[in-house]
DRENDO-1510 file (C-alpha; in Angstrom, 1 decimal, always signed):
<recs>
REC; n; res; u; v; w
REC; 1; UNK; +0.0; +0.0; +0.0 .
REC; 2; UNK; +1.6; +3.2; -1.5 .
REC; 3; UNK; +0.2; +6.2; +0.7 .
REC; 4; UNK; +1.4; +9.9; +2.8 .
REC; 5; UNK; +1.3; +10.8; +6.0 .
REC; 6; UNK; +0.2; +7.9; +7.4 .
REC; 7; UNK; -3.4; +7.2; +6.8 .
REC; 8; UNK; -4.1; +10.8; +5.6 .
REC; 9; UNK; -5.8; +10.6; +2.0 .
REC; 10; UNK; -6.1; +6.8; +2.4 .
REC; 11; UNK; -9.6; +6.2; +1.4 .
REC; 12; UNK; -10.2; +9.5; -0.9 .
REC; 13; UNK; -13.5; +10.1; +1.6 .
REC; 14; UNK; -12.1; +12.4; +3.6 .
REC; 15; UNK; -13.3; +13.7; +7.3 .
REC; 16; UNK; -12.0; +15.6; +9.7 .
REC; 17; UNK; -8.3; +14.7; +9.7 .
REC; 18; UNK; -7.7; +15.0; +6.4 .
REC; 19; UNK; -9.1; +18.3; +5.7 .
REC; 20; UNK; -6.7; +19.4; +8.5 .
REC; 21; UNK; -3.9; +18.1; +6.6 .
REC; 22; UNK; -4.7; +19.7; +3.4 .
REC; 23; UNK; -4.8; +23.1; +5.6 .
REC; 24; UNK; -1.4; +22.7; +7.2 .
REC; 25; UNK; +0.1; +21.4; +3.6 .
REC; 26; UNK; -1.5; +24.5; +1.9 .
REC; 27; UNK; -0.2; +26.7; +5.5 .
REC; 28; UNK; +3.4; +25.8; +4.4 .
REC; 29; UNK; +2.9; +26.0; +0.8 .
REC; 30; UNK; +1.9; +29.8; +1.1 .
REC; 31; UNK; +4.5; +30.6; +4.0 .
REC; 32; UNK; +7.3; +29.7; +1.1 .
REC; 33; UNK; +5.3; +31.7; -1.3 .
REC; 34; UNK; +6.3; +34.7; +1.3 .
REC; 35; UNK; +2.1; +34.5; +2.0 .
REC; 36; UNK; +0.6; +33.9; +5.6 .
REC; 37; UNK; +0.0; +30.5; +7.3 .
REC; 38; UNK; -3.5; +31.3; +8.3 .
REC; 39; UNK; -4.8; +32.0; +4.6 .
REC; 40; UNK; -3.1; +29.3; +3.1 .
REC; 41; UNK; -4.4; +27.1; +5.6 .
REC; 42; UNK; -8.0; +27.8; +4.8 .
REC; 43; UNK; -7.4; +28.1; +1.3 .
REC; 44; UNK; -6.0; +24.7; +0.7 .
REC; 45; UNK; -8.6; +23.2; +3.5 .
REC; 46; UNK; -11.7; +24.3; +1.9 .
REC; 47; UNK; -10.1; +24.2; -2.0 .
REC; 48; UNK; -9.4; +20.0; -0.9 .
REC; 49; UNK; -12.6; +19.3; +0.6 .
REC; 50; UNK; -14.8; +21.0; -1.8 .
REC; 51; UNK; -13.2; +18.3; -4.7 .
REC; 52; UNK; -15.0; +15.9; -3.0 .
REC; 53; UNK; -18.5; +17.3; -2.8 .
REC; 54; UNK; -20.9; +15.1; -4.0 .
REC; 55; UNK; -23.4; +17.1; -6.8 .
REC; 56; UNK; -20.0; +18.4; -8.6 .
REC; 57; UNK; -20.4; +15.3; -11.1 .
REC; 58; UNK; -17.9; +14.5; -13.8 .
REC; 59; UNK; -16.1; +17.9; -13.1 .
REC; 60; UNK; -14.0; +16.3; -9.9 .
REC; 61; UNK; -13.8; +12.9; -11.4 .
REC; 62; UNK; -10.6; +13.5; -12.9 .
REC; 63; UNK; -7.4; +14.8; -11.7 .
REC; 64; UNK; -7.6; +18.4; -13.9 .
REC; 65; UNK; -11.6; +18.8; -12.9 .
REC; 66; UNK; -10.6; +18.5; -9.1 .
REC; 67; UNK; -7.8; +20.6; -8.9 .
REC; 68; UNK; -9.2; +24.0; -11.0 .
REC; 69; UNK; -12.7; +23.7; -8.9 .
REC; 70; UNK; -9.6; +23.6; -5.8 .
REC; 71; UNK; -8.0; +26.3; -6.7 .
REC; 72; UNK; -10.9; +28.8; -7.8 .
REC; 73; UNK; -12.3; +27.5; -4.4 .
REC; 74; UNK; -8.5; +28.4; -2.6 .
REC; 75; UNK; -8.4; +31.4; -4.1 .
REC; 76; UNK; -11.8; +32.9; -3.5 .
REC; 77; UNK; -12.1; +31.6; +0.3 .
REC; 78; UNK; -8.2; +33.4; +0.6 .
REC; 79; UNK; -8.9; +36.3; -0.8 .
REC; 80; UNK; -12.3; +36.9; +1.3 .
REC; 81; UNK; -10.1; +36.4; +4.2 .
REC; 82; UNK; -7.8; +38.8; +3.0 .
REC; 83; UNK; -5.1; +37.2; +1.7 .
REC; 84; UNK; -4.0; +37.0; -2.4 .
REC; 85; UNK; -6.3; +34.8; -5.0 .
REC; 86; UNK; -2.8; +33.4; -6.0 .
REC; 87; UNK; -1.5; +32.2; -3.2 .
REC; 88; UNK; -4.6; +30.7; -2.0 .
REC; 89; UNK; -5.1; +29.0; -5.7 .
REC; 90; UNK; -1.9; +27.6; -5.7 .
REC; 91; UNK; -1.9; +26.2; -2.1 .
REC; 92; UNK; -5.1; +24.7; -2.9 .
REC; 93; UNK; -4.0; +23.0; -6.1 .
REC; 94; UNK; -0.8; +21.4; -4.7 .
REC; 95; UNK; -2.7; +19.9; -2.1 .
REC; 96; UNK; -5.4; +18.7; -4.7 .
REC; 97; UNK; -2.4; +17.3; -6.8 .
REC; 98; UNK; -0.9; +15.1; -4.1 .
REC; 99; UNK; -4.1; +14.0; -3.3 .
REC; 100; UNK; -4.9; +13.0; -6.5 .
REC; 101; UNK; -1.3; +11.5; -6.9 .
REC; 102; UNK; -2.0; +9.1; -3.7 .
REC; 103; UNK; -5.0; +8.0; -4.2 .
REC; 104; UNK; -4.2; +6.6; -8.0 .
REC; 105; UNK; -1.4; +5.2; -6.2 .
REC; 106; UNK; -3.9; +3.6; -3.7 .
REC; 107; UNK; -6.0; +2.6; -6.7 .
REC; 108; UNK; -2.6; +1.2; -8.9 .
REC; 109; UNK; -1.8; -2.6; -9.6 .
REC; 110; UNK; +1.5; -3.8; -9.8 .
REC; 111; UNK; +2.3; -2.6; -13.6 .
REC; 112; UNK; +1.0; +0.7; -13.0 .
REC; 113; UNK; -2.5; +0.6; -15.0 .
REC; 114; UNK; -5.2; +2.2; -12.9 .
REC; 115; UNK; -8.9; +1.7; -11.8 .
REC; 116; UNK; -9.5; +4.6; -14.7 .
REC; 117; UNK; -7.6; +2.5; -17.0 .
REC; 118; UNK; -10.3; -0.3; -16.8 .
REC; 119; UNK; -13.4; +2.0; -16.6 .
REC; 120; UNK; -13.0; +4.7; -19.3 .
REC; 121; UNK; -11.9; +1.8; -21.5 .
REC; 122; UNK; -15.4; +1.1; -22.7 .
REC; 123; UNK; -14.4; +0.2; -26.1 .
REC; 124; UNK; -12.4; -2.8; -25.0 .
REC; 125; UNK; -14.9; -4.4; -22.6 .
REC; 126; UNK; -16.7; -7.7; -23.7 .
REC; 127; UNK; -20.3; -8.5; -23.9 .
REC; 128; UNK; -21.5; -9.6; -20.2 .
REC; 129; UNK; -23.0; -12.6; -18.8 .
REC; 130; UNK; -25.5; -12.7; -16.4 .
REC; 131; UNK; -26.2; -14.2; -12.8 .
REC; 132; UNK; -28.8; -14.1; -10.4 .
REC; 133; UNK; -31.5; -13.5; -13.3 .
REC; 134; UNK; -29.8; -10.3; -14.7 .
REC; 135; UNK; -29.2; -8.7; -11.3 .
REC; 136; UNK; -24.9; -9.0; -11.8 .
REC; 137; UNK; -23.6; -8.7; -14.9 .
REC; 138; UNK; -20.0; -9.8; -15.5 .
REC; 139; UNK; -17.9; -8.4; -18.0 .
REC; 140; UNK; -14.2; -9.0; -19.2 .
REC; 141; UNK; -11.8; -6.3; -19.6 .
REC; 142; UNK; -9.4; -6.4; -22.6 .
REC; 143; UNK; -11.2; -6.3; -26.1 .
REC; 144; UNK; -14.4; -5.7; -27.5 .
REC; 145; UNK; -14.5; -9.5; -27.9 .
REC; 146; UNK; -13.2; -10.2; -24.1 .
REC; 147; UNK; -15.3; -13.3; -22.8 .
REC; 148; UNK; -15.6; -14.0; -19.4 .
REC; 149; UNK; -14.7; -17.7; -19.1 .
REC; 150; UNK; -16.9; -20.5; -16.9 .
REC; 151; UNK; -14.4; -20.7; -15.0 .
REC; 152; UNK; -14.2; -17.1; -13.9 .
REC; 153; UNK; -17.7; -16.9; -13.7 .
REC; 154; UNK; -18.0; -19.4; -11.5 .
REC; 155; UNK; -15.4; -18.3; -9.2 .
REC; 156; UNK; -17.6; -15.1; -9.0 .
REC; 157; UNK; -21.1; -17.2; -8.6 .
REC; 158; UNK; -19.1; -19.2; -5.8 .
REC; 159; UNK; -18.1; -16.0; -4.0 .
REC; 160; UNK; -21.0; -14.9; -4.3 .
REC; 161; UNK; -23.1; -17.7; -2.8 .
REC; 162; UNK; -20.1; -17.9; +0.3 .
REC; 163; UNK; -21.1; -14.3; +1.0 .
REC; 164; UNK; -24.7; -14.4; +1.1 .
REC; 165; UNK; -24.9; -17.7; +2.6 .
REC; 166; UNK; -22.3; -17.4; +5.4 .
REC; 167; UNK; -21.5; -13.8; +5.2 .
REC; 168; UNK; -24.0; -13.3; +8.3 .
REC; 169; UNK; -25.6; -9.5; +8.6 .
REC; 170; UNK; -22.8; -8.0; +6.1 .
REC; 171; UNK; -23.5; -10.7; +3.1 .
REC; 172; UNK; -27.4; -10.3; +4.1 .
REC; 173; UNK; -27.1; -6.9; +3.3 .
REC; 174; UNK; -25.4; -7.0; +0.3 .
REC; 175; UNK; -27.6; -9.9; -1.5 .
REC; 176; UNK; -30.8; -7.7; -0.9 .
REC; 177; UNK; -29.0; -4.6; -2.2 .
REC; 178; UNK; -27.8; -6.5; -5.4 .
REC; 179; UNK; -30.9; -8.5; -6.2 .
REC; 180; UNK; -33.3; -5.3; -5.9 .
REC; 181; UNK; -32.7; -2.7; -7.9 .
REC; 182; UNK; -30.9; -1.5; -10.8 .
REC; 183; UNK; -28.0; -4.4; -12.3 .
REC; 184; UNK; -24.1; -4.4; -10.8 .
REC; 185; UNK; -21.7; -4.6; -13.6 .
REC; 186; UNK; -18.8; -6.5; -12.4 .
REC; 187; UNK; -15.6; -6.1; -15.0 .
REC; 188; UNK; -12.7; -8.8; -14.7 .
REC; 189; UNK; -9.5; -7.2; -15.8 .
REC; 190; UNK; -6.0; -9.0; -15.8 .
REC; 191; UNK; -4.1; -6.2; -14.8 .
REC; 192; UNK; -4.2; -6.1; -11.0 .
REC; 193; UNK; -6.8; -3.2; -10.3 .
REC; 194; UNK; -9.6; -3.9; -7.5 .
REC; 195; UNK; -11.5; -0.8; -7.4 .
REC; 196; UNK; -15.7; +0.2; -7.4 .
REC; 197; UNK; -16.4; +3.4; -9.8 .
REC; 198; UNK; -17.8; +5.6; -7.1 .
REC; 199; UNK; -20.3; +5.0; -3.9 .
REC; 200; UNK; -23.6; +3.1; -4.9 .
REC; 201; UNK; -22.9; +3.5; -9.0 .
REC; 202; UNK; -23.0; -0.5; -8.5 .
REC; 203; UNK; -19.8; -0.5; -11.5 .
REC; 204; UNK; -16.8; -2.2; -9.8 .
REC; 205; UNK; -13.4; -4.0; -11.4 .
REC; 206; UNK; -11.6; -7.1; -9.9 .
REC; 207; UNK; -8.9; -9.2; -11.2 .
REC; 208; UNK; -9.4; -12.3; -9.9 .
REC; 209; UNK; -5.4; -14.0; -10.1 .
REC; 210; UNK; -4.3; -10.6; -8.2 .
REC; 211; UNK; -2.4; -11.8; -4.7 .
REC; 212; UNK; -2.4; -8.8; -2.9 .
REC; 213; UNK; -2.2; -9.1; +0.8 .
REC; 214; UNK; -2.5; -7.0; +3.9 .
REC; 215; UNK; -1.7; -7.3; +7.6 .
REC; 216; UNK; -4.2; -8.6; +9.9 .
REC; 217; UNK; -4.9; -7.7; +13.7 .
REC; 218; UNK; -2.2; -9.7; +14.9 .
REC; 219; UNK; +0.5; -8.5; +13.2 .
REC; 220; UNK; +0.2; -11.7; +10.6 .
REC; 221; UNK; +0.5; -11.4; +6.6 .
REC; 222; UNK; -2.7; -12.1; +4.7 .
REC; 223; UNK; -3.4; -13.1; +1.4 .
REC; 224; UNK; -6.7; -11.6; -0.2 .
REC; 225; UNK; -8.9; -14.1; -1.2 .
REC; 226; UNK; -11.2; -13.3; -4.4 .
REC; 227; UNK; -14.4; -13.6; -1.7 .
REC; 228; UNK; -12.9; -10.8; +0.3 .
REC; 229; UNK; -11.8; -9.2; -2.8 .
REC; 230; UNK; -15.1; -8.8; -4.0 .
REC; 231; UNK; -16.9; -8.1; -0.9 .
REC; 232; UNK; -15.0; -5.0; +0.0 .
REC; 233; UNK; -15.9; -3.5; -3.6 .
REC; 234; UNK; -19.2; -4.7; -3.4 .
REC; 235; UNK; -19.5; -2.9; -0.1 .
REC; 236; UNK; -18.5; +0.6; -2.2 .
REC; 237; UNK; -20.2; +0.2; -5.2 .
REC; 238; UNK; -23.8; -1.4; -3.6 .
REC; 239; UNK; -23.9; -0.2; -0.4 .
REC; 240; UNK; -22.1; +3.2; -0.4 .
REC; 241; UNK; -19.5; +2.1; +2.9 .
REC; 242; UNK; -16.0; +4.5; +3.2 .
REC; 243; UNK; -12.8; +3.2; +3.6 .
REC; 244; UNK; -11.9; +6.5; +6.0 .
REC; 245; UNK; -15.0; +7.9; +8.2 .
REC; 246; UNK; -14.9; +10.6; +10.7 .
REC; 247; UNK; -11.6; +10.8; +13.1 .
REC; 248; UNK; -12.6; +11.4; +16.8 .
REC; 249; UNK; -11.1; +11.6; +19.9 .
REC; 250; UNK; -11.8; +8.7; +22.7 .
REC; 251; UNK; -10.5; +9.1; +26.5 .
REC; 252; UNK; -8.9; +5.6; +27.1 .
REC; 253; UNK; -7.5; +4.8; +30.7 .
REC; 254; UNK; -7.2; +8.8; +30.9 .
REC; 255; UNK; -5.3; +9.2; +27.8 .
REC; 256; UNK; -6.8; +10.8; +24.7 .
REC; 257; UNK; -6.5; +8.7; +21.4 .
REC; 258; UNK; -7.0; +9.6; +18.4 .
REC; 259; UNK; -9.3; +7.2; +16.3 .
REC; 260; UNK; -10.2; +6.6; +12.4 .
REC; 261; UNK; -13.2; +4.6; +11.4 .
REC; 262; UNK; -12.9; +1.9; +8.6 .
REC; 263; UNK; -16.0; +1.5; +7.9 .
REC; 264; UNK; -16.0; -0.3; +4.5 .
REC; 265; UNK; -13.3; -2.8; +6.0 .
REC; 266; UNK; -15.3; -3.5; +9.5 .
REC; 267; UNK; -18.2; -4.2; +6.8 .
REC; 268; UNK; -16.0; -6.7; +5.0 .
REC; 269; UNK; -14.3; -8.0; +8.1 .
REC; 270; UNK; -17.9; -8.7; +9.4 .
REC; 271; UNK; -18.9; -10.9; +5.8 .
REC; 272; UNK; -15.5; -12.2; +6.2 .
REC; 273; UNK; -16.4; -13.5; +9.6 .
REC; 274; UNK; -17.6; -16.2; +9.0 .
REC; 275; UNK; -16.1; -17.5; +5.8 .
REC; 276; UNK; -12.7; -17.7; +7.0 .
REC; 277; UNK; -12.0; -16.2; +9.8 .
REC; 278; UNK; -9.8; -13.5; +9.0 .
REC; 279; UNK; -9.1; -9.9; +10.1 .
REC; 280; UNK; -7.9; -6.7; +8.4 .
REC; 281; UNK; -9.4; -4.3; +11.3 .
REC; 282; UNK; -7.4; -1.1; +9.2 .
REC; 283; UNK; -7.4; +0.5; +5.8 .
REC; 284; UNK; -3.5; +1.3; +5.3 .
REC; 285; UNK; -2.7; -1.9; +6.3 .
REC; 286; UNK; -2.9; -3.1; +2.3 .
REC; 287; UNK; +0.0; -4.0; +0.4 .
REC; 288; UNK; +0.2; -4.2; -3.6 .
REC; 289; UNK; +1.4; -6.3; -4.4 .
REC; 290; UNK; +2.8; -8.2; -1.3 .
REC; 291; UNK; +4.1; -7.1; +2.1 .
</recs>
């Protein structure tokens, strides 16, 4: 797992913490620039969070879209605070550009092709076959004449059935979100990418030979099976979950601790439950392709 400061820009949902971070990257930015700390850090703070406003539509979906709206926001918010559009634009920008940098690292496989890669490749994704009468739609990556395989599609009709039949609460969940509702286009690719398109667009991407792995509770390395695999996207692209939620504060034993929420890994930890056992309890805790 590729990512900066820590967990900050992990999931690319961010909360409290992370907006922080863009302010005090965008602080220093405009300090160099000769500017002040305080309009830098508001500048780059709103200008970061604002890329991720849901409403803005295809605008923020790229890396160009998200940083201009950034640094028109930077700017404006700076100079109503009385510092220069500039400054505040720029600071604004640079943080929307290292966001944008980790998070297509986050979202890489091993050779460097991306979850954009797979999805704005229309042209060379095959004809889909169906499961569960028409309510998951697989589709193969790779040429207009890509065909998924039986033997892919039953690995995904197997994962499948192990989540909804022993996925408890988690898998319950999931099989009534797929099987009402619009179709969930799943899209096998062979070049390591395991991403969803978005929250609830029910459009996700999985190779299914990838061996990532991560680092469980105990300090153990993992490998991800294909059932976790697909759960965890599942859980973005049917049921809306975030890697990174909210960070809070939590008095333990009369020590304040700082904690982060992984709500779309709890999720899959809870379907994983009991299928095999195994715990990821974190986010950042993923390695591509092996730790």
């Amino acid at each position: 797992m590729t990512y900066i400061g820590g967990e900050l820009f992990a999931g690319g949902d961010y909360g409290a913490t992370e907006v922080l971070s863009f302010g005090m990257l965008g602080g220093v930015t405009t300090v160099l620039q000769g500017g002040k700390f305080g309009h830098g850090f508001i500048s780059a703070a709103a200008g970061g969070a604002v890329a991720k406003i849901p409403g803005l539509g295809k605008l923020t979906e790229k890396v160009v879209g998200r940083t201009l709206v950034s640094a028109v926001v930077g700017g404006t918010v700076s100079e109503a605070t009385g510092g220069k559009f500039a400054n505040g634009a720029a600071s604004a920008a640079f943080a929307s550009l290292i966001s944008s940098a980790a998070q297509r690292a986050a979202n890489s496989g091993p050779n460097g092709k991306t979850a954009d890669d797979v999805f704005d490749d229309t042209g060379n994704i095959g004809e889909g076959r169906e499961l569960l009468d028409g309510q998951v739609v697989v589709r193969k990556h790779g040429s207009p004449n890509a065909v998924v395989s039986d033997s892919e599609l039953a690995t995904v009709q197997g994962d499948l059935n192990k989540i909804f039949s022993q996925g408890g609460e988690g898998g319950t969940q999931l099989q009534n979100g797929i099987t009402s509702g619009d179709p969930t286009t799943i899209v096998l690719n062979d070049v390591g990418v395991n991403s969803s398109s978005g929250y609830n667009t029910r459009f996700l991407t999985v190779d299914l030979s990838t061996q990532h792995q991560f680092i469980d509770t105990t300090g153990a390395t993992v490998n991800f099976s294909t059932t976790r695999t697909l759960a965890h996207e599942l859980g973005h692209a049917v049921l809306g979950n975030r890697d990174v939620g909210l960070s809070f504060d939590m008095n333990v034993l009369g020590r304040t601790r700082r904690v982060t929420p992984y709500p779309n890994v709890r999720f899959t930890d809870s379907v994983m439950n009991g299928i095999n056992g195994t715990v990821r309890g974190r986010y950042p805790n993923y390695c591509a392709p092996t730790c």
